[in-house]
N, C-alpha and C positions, 0 to 999 in steps of 0.2 A: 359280503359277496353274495352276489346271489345268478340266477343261470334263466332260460329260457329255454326249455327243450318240447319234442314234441312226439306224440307218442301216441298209439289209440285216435290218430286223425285230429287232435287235440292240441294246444299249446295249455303250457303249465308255465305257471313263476315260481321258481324254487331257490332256495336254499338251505344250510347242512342243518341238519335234524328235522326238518320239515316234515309232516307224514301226510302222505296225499295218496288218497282212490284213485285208480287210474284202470284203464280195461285190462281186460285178461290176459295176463303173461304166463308163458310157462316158470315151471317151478313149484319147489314149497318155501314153506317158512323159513328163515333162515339161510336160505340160494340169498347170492348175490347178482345184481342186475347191473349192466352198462347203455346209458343211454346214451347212443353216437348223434341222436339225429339234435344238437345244440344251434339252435340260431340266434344268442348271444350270451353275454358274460362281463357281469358287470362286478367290477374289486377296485381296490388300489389303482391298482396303474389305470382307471379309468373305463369308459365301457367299449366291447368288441363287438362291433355287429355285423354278422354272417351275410354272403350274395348264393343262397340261403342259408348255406349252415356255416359254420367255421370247423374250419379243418382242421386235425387234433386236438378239437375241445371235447371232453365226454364227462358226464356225469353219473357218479358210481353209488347206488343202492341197495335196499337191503330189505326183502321182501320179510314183511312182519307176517299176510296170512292171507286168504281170499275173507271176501266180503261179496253179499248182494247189494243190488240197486235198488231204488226203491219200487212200490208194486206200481204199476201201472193196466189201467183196466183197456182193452178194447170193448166198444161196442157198437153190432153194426144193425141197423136194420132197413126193412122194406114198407113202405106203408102202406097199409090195406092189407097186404099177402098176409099177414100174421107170421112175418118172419123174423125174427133176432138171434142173432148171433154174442154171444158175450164170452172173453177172452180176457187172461192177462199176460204177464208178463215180468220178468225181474231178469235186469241183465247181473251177468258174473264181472265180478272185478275183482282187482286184486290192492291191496292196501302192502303201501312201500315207504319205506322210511332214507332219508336224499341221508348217507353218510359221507359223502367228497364232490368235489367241483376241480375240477382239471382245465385250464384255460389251453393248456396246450404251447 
């Protein structure tokens, strides 16, 4: 069985014990998490596909801990001016372990 939810502007393919990075949720370690926003759900009795989401399907997690992203450099410059600019960057996420799938 497995689920399609979507989260962080994202779609994920999931199913149960999966662990997948996903953006910044509140919380610590150990919080439990529900993701409502499900636009399908595939098992048994065949697969459900959402006009976008499917109504009482929700997917229930289990935050293991935060994580960074990886580094990312900016850099900008002018040519001639002797100008540059250099910047990075690491976004925050959070690492979640899929514990249930609820068709609804």
């Amino acid at each position: 069985m497995y689920a399609v939810i979507k989260t962080g502007g994202k779609q994920y393919r999931v199913k149960q014990d999966d662990v997948l990075t996903v953006e910044l949720l509140p919380g610590e370690s150990g919080d439990t998490f529900n993701f409502d926003q499900v636009l399908m759900v595939s098992g048994e009795s065949g697969v459900s596909v959402g006009s976008p989401l499917l109504s009482g399907a929700s997917v229930s997690a289990e935050v293991v801990g935060p994580a960074r992203g990886e580094r990312l450099m900016i850099f900008k410059k002018k040519r001639r001016k002797h100008h540059r600019r250099k910047m990075g960057h690491r976004q925050d996420l959070t690492k979640v372990r899929i514990t249930g799938i609820s068709a609804g």
